[in-house]
VOGU-3710 file (C-alpha; in Angstrom, 3 decimals, decimal comma):
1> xxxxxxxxxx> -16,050/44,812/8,193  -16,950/41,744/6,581  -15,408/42,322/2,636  -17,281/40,520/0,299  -15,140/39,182/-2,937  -16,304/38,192/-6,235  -14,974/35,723/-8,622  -11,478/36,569/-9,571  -10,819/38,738/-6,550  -8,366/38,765/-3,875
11> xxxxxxxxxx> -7,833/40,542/-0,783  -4,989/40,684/1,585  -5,089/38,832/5,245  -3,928/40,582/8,364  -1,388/38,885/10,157  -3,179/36,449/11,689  -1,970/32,478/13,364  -4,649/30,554/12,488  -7,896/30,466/10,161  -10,842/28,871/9,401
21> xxxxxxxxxx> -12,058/28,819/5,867  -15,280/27,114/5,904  -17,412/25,909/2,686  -21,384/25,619/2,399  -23,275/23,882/-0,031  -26,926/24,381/0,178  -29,617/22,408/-1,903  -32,314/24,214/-3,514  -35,616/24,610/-2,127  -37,756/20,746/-1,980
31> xxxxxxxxxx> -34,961/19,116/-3,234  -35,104/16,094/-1,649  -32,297/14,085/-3,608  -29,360/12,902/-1,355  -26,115/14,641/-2,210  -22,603/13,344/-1,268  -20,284/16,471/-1,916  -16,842/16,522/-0,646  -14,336/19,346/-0,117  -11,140/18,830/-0,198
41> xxxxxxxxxx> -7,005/20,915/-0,063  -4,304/20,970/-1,602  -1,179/22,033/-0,261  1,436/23,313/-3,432  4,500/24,212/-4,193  5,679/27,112/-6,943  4,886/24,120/-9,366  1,413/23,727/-8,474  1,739/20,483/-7,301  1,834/18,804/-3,723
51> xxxxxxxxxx> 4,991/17,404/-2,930  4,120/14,304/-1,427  0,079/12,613/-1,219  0,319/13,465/2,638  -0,439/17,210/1,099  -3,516/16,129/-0,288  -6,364/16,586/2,206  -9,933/15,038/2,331  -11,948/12,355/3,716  -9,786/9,775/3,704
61> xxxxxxxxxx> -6,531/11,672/4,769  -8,026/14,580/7,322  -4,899/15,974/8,875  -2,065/17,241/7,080  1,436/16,798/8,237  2,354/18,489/11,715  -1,437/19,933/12,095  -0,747/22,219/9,372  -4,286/21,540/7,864  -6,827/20,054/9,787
71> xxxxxxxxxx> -10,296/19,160/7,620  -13,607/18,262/9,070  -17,324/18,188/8,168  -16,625/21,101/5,515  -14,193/23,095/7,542  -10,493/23,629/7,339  -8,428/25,064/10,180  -4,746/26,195/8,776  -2,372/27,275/10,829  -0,245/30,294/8,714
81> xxxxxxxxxx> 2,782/30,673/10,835  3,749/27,160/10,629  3,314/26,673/6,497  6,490/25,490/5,166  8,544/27,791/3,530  7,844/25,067/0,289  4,362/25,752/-0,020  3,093/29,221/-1,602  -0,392/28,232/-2,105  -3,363/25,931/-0,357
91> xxxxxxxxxx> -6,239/25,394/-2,912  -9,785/24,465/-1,868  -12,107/22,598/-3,796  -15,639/20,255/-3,887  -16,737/17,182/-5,879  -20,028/15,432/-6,014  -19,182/12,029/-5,102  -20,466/9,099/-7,617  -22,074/12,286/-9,997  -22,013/10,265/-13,237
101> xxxxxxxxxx> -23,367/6,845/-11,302  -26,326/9,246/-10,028  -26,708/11,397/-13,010  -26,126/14,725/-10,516  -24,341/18,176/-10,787  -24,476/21,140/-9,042  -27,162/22,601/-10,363  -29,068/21,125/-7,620  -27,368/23,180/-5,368  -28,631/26,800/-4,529
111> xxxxxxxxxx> -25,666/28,117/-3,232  -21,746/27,521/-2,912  -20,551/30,010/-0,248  -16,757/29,735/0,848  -16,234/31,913/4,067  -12,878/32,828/5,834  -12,444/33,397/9,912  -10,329/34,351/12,158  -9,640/31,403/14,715  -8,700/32,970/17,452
121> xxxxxxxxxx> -11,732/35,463/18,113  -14,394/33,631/15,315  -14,642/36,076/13,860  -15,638/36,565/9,842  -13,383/38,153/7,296  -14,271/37,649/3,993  -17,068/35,866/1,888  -17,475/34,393/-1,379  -20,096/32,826/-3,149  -20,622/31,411/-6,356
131> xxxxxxxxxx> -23,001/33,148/-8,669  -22,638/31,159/-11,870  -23,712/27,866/-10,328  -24,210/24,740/-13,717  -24,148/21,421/-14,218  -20,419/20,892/-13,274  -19,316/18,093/-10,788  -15,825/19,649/-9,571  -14,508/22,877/-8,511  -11,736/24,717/-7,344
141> xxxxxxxxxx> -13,292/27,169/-4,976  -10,687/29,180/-3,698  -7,024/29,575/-3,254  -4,706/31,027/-0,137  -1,309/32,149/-1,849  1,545/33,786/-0,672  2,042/37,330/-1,107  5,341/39,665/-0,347  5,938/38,169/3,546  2,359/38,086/3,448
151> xxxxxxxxxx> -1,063/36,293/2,265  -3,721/36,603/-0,154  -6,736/35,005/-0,572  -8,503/34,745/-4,073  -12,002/33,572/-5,062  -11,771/31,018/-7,793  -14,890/29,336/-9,244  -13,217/27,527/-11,634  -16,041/24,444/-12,725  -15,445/21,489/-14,169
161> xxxxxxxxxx> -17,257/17,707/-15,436  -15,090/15,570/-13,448  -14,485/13,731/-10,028  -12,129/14,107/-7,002  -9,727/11,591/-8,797  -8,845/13,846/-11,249  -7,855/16,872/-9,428  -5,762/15,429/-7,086  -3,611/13,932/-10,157  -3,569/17,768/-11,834
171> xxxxxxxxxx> -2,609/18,566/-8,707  0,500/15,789/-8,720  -1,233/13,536/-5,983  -0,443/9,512/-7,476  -3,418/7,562/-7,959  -3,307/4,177/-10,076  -5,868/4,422/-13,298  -7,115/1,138/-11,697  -7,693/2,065/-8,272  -9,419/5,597/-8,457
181> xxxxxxxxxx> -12,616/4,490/-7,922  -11,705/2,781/-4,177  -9,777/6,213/-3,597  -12,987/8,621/-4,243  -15,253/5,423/-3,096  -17,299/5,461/-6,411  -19,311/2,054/-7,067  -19,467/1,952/-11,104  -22,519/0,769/-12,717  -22,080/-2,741/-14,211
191> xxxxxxxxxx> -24,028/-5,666/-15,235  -25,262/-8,942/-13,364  -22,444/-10,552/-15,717  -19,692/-8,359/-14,795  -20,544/-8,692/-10,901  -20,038/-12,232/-11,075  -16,614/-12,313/-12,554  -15,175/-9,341/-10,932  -16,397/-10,145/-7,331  -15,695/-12,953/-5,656
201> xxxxxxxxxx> -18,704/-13,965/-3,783  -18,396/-14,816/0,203  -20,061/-17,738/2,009  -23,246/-16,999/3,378  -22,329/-18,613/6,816  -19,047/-16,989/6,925  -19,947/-13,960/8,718  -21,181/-14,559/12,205  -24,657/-13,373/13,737  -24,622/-14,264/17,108
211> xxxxxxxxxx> -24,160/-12,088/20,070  -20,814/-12,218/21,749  -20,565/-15,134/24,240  -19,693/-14,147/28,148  -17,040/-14,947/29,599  -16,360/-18,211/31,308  -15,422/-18,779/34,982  -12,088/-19,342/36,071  -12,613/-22,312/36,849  -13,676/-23,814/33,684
221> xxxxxxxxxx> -12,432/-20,980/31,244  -10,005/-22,051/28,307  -8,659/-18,429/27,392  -10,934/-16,580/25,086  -8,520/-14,767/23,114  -11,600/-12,228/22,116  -12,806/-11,477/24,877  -9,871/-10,682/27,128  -8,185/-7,916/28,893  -4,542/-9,604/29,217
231> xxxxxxxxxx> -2,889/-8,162/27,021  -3,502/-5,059/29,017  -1,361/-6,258/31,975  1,721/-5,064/32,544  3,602/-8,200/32,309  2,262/-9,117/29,304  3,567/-5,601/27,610  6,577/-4,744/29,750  9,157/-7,048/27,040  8,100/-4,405/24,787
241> xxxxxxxxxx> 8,823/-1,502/27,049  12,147/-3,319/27,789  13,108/-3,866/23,775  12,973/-0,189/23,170  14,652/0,453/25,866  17,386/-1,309/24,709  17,109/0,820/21,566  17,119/4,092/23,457  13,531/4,770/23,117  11,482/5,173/25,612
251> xxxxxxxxxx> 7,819/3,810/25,355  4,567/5,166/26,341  1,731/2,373/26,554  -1,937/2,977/25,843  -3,265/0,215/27,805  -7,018/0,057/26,980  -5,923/-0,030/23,213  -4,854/-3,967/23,522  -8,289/-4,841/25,588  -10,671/-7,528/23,151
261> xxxxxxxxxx> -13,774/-7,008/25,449  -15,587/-5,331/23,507  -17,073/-5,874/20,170  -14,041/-3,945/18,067  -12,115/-7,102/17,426  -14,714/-9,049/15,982  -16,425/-6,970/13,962  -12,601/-5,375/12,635  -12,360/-9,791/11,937  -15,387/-9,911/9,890
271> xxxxxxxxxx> -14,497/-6,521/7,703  -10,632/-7,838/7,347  -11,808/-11,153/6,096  -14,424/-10,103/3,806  -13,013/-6,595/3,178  -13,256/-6,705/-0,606  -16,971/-7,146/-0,611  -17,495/-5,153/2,524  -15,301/-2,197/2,131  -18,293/-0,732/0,287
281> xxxxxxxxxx> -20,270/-0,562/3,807  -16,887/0,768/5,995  -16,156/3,290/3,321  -19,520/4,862/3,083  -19,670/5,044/7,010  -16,630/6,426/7,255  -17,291/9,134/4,368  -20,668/9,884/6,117  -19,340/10,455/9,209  -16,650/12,887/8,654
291> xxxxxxxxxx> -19,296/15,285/7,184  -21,327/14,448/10,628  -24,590/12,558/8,480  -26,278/10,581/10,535  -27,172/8,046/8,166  -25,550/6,275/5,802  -27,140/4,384/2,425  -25,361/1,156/1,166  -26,820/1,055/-3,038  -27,006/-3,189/-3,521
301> xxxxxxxxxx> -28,439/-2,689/-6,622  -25,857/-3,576/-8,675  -24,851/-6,687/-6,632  -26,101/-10,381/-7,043  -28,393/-12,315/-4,494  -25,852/-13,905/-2,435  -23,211/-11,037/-2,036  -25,854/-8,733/-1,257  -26,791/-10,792/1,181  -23,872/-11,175/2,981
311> xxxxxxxxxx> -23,249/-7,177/3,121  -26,889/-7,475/4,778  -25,808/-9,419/7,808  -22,390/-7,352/8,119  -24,796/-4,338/8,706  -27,020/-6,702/10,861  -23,831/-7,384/12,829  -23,166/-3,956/12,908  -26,009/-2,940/14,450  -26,457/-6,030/17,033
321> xxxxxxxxxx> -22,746/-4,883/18,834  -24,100/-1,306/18,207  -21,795/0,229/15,766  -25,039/1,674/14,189  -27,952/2,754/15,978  -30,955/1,340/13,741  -30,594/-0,534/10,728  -33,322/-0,777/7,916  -33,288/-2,583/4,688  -35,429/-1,041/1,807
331> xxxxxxxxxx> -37,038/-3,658/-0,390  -38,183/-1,255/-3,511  -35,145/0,543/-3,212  -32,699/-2,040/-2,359  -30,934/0,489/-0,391  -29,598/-0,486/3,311  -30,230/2,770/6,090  -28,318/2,673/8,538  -28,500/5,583/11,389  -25,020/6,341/12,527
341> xxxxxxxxxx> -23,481/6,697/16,240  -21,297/9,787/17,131  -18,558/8,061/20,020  -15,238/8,622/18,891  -14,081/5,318/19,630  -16,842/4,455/16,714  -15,495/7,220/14,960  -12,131/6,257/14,674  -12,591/2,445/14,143  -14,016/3,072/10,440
351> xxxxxxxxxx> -11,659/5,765/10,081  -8,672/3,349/10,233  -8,525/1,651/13,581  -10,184/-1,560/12,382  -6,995/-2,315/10,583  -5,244/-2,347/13,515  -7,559/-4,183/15,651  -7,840/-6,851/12,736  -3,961/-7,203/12,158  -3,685/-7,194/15,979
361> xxxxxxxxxx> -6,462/-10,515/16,571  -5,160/-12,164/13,492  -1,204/-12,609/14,833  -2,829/-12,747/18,859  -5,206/-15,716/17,500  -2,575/-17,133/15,439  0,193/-17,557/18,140  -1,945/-18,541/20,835  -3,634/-21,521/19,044  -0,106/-22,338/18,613
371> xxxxxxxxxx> 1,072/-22,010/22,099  3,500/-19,295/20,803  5,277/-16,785/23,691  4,092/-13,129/22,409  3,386/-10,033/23,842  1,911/-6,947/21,768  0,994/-3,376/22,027  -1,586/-1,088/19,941  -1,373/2,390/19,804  2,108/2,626/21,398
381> xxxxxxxxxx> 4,158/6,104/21,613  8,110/5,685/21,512  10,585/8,445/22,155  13,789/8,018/20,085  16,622/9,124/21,870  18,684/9,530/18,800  16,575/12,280/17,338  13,842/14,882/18,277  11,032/13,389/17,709  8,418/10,578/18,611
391> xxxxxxxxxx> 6,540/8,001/16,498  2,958/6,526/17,401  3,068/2,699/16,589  -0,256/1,287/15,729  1,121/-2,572/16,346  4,216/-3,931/17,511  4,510/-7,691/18,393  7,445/-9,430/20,340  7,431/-13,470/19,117  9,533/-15,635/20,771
401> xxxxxxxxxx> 11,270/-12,375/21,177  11,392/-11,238/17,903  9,935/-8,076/16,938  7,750/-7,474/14,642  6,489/-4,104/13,234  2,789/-2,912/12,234  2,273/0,631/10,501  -1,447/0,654/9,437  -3,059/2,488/6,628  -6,239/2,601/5,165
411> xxxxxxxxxx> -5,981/5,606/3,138  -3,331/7,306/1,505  0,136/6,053/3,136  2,765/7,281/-0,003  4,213/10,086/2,101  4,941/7,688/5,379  7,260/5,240/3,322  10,259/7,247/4,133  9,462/7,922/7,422  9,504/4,577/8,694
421> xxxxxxxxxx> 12,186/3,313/6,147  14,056/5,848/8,260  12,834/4,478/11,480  13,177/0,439/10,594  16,958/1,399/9,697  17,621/3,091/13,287  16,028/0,166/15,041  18,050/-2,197/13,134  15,092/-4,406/12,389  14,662/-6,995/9,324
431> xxxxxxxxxx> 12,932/-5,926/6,123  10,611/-9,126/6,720  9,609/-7,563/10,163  8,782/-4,089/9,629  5,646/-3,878/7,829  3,152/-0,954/6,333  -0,272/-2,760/6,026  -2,562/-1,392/3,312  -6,350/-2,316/3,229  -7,438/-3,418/-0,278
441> xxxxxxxxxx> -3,842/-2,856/-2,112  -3,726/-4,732/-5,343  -0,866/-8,017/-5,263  1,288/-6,519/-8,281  1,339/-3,333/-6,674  2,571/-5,090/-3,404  4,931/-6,884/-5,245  5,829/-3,591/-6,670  5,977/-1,890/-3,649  8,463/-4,812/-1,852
451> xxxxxxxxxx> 10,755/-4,351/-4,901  11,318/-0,357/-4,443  11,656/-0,113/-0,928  13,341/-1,120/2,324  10,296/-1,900/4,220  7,698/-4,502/4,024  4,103/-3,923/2,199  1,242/-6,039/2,637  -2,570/-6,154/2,398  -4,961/-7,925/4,927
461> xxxxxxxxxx> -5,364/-11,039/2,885  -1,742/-11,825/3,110  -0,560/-10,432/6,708  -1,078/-14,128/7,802  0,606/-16,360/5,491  3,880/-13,678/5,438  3,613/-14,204/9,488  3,824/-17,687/9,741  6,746/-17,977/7,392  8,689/-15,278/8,581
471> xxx> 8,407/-16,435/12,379  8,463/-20,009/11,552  5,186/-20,759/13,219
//
């Protein structure tokens, strides 16, 4: 029997493995406005508060540590047996995305339904939905709590006139004053003043529109660095293998991860280059498609003639190496459509893997202009055999034999510092070599960063510079 629980109640779970609780927002009859609503967890402590950002879940950090919490297009698997014995509760919550930009709330929405299943068999347990639905723009739906050796589950309701941003700091998560917006994606509204002094505008020319050229013949071919499959080869990648090996780790290689011949590399180029103007186009896709939309609407509105522009022939590019499947530009709107694809591989490239394929064909481009002996690996697994455990590596390099460590992050990346402080220390490699790269992270908070810990922390406009001087080339 299916119980049905009002605001305020609780009811007590059978001993189950793993569940689903699934939310569903549904607009009101011929509303035909476009809402962004995103549902989030939190995973607490006695003190309701996370203990590190990797317990904050949502759009931009999907999976919580060990599988514990897995999110996706409004549903969250948790797996109850293997909760840590530091977390009593998981809240669940919704915000309306941009609501004060777009003058929205949820009274647009007909219903707010949270329900609860049983993975194993699908089958429903419990149901809750909202009845006092108003013009809030946050709210804590719902709570899973311990209970005895036991848990409970409680319907919340709790409403109130803010964003993402702020919950996730009630709830302890640390997010800068100055970059909350570029954490919950908002776009504020500002003036044709403002938008030229806070954005620095980007050549028209500087993005490329042609189609990707074919490949030479051997006989003529000078090495097209993006358009390769080289790196793939075993003797480009086996001084890797062989370096942690002499570590005690053992390395598994993902071959097709390191192949340029298709279109990832340059459009991940583009993005990286440009990424402060064009984050606003790889952000909405990637918020888009983790709720499974199938379009996605880029607002230029608010930007002058020649940026706007520019993000017009990044979506152009998009959609000529097929990244999107139509593109359409609104005039009386201003709005850019763009109809999304589905592949994973597209999937996961806005979802972080451009990073890796940018920081990848900047070093790759930059040593073999200069003749420079490298080898590199993306997407690498290593097995250390000092401890029980094994680490995916997103980028590691080998220049002139030297090694040089990538960890990639284009979302939250607070809990992971120890981890691979831990890691760099038991490889016995040089601060200046180990790396965490983090897409659009202010310079004083690099600086910052670089002063606290053990590891290095850099953002995609300085990866090069910090290359070249620390390998001398």
């Amino acid at each position: 029997m299916i119980k049905v629980l009002q605001k305020g109640e609780n009811i007590l779970l059978p001993n189950l493995n793993e569940i689903i609780v699934a939310i569903k927002c549904l607009k009101k009859p011929n509303n035909y406005i476009e809402l962004d609503i995103d549902s989030s967890a939190f995973l607490l402590t006695d003190q309701n508060k996370v203990r590190t950002d990797a317990d904050f879940i949502f759009y931009n950090q999907p999976t919580a540590e060990n599988n514990i919490v897995i999110a996706k297009n409004n549903f969250f698997k948790i797996s109850i047996t293997s909760i840590p014995n530091d977390i009593s509760r998981i809240c669940f919550a919704i915000t309306l995305h941009d609501a004060e930009q777009k003058q929205q709330n949820f009274s647009l929405l007909e219903s707010i339904n949270v329900e609860l299943f049983n993975f194993a068999d699908k089958q429903k347990l419990l149901s809750y939905s909202v009845t006092d639905i108003n013009s809030n723009t946050a709210m804590i739906l719902a709570t899973l709590y311990r209970y005895n050796n036991g848990w409970k589950f409680k319907a919340i309701g709790q409403g109130y006139n803010r964003d993402l941003a702020f919950l996730a700091k009630s709830f302890g998560v640390s997010i800068e004053e100055e970059t909350s917006n570029a954490i919950v994606n908002t776009q504020p509204v500002i003036n044709n003043e403002q938008i030229n002094a806070n954005i620095k505008p980007v050549k028209k020319d500087s993005i490329n529109t042609h189609a990707k050229p074919k490949a030479k013949s051997k006989e003529t071919a000078v090495l097209d660095i993006h358009n390769t499959d080289m790196m793939t080869k075993q003797e480009h990648y086996s001084p890797i293998v062989q370096w942690f090996g002499n570590k005690n780790c053992r390395a598994v290689v993902n071959e097709t991860a390191t192949d340029t011949s298709g279109f990832f590399d340059e459009v991940a180029v583009i993005l990286g280059d440009n990424y402060e103007l064009l984050k606003i186009v790889s952000d909405t896709i990637k918020r888009r498609q983790f709720k499974s939309y199938d379009r996605a609407y880029i607002d230029l509105s608010n930007y002058n003639d020649q940026d706007a522009e520019t993000i017009k022939k990044f979506c152009k590019q998009l959609y000529n190496y097929t990244f999107v499947a139509r593109y359409f530009y609104d005039n009386k709107t201003k709005k850019i459509i763009l109809t999304l694809q589905s592949a994973n591989k597209i999937l996961n490239f806005f979802n972080g893997e451009w990073l890796e394929w940018y920081a990848m064909m900047k070093i790759a481009t930059l040593c073999h202009e200069k003749s420079i002996n490298f080898s590199c690996i993306r997407n690498m697994l290593i097995y250390p055999d000092f401890e029980q455990a094994q680490y995916e590596i997103d980028l590691f390099f080998l220049i002139n034999d030297t090694p040089l460590f990538i960890e990639c992050k284009s979302g939250e990346y607070r809990g992971f510092i120890d981890k691979y402080s831990k890691l760099r220390k038991k490889l016995f490699m040089r601060k200046e070599h180990f790396i965490m790269l983090i897409s659009g992270i202010q310079e004083d908070h690099i600086n910052g960063l670089n002063a606290m810990f053990d590891i290095s922390f850099m953002n995609e406009t300085r990866l090069t510079s910090h290359i070249i001087k620390n390998f001398a080339l």
